[in-house]
C-alpha positions as CSV (number, residue, x, y, z in Angstrom):
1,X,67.0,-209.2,29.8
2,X,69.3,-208.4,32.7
3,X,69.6,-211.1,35.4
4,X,69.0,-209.4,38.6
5,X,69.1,-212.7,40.9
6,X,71.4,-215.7,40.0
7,X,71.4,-218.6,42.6
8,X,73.8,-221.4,42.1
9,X,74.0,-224.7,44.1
10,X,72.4,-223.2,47.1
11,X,72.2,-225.3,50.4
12,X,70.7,-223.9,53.0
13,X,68.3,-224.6,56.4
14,X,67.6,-224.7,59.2
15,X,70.7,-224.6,61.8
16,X,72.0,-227.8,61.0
17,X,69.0,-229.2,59.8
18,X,69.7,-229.0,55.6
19,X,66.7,-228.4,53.6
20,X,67.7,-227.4,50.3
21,X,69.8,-229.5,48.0
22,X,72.3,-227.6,45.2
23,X,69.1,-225.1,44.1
24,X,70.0,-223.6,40.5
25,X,67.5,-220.7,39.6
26,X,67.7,-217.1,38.5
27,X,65.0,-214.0,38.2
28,X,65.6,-211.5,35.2
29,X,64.5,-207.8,35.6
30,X,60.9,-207.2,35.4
31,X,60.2,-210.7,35.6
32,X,57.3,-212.3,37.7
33,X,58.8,-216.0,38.8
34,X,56.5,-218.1,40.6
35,X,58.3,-221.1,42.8
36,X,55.5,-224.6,43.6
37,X,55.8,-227.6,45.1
38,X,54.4,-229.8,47.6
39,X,54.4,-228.9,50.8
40,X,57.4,-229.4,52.6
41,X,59.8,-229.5,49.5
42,X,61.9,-226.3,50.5
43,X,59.9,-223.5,49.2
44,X,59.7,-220.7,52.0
45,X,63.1,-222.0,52.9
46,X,64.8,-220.9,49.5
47,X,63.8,-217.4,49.6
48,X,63.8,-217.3,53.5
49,X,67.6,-218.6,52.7
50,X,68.0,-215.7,49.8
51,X,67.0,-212.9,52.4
52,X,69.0,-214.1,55.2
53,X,66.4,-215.6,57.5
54,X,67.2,-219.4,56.8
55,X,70.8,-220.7,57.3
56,X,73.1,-220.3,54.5
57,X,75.7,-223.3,54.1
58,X,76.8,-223.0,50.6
59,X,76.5,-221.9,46.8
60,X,76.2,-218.3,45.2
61,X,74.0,-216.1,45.8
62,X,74.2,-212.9,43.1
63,X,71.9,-210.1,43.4
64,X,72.3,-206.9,40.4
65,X,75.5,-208.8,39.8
66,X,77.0,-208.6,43.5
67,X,78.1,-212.0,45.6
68,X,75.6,-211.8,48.6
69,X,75.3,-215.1,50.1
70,X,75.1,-215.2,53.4
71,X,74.1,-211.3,53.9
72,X,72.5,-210.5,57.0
73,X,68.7,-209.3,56.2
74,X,69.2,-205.7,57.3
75,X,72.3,-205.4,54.3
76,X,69.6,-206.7,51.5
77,X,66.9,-204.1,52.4
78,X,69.5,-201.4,51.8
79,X,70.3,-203.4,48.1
80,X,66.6,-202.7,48.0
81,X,65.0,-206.1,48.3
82,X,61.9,-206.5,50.6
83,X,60.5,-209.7,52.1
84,X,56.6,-210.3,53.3
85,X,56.2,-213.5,54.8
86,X,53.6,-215.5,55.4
87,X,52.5,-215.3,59.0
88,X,53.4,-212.4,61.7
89,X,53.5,-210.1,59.2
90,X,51.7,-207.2,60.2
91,X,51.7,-205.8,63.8
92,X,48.0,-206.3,65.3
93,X,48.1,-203.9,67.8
94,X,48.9,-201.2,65.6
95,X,46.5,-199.6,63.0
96,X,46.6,-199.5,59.4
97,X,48.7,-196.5,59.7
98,X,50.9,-196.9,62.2
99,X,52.2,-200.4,60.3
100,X,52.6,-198.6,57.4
101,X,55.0,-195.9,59.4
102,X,56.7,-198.9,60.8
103,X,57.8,-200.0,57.2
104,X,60.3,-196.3,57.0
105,X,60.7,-195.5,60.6
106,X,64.4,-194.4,59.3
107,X,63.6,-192.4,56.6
108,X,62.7,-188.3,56.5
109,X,59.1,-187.5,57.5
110,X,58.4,-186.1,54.2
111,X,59.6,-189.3,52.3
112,X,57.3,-191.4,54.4
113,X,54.4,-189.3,53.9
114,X,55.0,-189.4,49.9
115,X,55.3,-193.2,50.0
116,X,52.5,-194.0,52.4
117,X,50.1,-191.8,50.0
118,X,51.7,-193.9,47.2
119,X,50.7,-197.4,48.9
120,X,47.7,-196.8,49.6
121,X,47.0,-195.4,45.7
122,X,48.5,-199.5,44.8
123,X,46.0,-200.9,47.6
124,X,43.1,-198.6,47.9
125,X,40.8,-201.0,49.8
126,X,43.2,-200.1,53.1
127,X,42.5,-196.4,52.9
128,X,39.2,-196.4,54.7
129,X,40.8,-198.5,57.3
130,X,43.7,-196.2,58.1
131,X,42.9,-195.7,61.3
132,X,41.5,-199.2,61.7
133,X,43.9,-201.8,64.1
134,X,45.3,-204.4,61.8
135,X,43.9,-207.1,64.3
136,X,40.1,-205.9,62.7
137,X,41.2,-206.4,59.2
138,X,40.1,-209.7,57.3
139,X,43.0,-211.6,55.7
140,X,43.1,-210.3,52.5
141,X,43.1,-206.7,54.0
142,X,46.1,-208.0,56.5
143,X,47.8,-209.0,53.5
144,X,47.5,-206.0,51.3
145,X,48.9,-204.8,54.5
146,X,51.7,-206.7,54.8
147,X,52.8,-206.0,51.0
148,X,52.0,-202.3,51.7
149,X,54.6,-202.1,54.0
150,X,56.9,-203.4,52.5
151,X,56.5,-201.4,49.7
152,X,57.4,-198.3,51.5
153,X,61.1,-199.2,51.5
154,X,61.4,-198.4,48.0
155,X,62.4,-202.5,47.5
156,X,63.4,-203.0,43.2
157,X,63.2,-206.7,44.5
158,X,59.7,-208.4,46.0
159,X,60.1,-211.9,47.4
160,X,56.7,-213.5,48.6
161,X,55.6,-216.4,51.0
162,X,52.8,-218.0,50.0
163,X,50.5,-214.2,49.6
164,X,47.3,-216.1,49.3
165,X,47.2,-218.7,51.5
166,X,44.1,-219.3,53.7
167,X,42.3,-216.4,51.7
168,X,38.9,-216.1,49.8
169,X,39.4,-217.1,46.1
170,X,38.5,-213.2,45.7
171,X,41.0,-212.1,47.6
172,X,43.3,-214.6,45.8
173,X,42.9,-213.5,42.7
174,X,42.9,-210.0,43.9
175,X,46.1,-209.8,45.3
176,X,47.8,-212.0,42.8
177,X,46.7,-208.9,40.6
178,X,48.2,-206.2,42.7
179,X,51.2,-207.8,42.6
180,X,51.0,-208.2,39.3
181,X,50.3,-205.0,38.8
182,X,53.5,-203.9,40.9
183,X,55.5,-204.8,37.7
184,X,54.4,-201.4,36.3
185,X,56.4,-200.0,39.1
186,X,59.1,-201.5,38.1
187,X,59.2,-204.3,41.0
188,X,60.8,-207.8,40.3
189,X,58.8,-210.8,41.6
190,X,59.6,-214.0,43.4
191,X,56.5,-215.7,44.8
192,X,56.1,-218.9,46.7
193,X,52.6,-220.1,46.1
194,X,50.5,-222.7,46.8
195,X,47.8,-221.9,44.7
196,X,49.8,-222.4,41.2
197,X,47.5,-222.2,38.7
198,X,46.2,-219.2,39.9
199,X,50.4,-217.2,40.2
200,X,51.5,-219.0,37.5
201,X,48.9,-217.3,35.0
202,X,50.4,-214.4,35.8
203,X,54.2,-215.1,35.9
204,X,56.8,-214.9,33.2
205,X,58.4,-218.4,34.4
206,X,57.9,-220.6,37.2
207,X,60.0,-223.5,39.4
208,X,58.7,-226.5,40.7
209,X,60.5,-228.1,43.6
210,X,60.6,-231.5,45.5
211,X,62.5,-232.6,48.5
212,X,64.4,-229.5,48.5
213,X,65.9,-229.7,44.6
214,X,64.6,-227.8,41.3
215,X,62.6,-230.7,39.1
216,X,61.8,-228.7,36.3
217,X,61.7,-225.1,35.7
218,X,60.5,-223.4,32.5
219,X,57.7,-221.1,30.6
220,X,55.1,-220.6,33.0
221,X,52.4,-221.4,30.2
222,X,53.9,-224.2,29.7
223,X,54.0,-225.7,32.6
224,X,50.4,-224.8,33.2
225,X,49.8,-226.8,30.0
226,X,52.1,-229.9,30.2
227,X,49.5,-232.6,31.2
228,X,52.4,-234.7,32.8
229,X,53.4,-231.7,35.0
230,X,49.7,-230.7,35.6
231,X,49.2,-234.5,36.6
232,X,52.0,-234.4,39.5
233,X,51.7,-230.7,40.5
234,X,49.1,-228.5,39.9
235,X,46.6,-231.2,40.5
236,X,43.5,-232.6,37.8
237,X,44.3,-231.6,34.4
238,X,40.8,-231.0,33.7
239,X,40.3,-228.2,35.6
């Protein structure tokens, strides 16, 4: 497979306040890579870090086999990575369709039409709230929102904060599926989850961090399946 992100002693943080520790870690292609770990390990910091919202001190950052560490956010959209993040990420005050507009405010009228009408094919619950604010959605909804938009940049490269926390388990496993689902599209994903059983049953590999370093990486199913790892990370192993 072709590596499309290859990360290699990363530090990074937050000013001077260092949170991650010599991160190894790469993303082929295609694939679907979920990152877990405690809370407070380093998680949203990595890929806040990888799309230029964290501080960058050190180590490689390659993406389609270019050196972009350190790159401002605004240079990785136009490589065509996007970014949802976990909170703030739609604009309340706006409706459905308005956010969505906000997501290719640069790009030809036409263009945004097409990829509007294409987003809301990938999330069709949001197309009978259209003209709904994005303050009346429920969180789920907010966050098919949130991925919606960012889908109309055209991104090859989706990096995800934590999509399904403080949701429903239906709306958990719902939009683990649709971004699932985005693979068909030809989307590469990098997820940050708290709910990892649930993400890593649907990724190709997975990362477990602690205290801001890699511990293990591997096969996602097999890391659902190690008892030692299920013990320490993904919580009873009889479940």
């Amino acid at each position: 497979m072709t590596r499309l992100l290859d990360i290699r002693e990363l530090e990074g943080g937050y000013d001077s306040v260092q949170i991650l520790y010599g991160i190894d870690m790469h993303v082929d292609e295609g694939e679907f890579v979920t990152v877990i770990g405690p809370n407070g390990c380093g998680k949203s910091t990595l890929i806040k870090t990888i799309f230029g919202i964290a501080t960058y001190y050190r180590g490689d950052i390659e993406y389609g086999g270019k050196q972009v560490s350190g790159w401002r956010t605004d240079q990785l959209v136009n490589l065509g990575i996007a970014y949802v993040p976990q909170v703030d990420n739609v604009f309340p005050s706006l409706s459905v369709k308005e956010n969505l507009q906000m997501g290719g405010n640069s790009l030809p009228n036409n263009t945004l039409i097409e990829r509007i009408e294409r987003s809301l094919e990938m999330f069709p619950d949001l197309r009978s709230r259209e003209h709904d604010l994005a303050a009346s959605l429920s969180g789920g909804e907010r966050q098919m929102l949130a991925i919606s938009r960012a889908l109309i940049s055209n991104p090859k490269f989706l990096l995800l904060d934590e999509p399904t926390a403080a949701l429903s388990p239906l709306y958990q496993q719902q939009i683990i599926e649709r971004i699932d689902s985005l693979r068909e599209t030809g989307i590469t994903i990098l997820i940050v989850e708290q709910n990892a059983r649930l993400s890593l049953a649907r990724s190709d590999r997975g990362y477990i961090m602690a205290s801001g370093k890699v511990v293990h990486s591997g096969d996602a199913q097999h890391i659902l399946t190690d008892p030692e790892i299920g013990e320490y990370f993904l919580g009873s192993t009889g479940h």
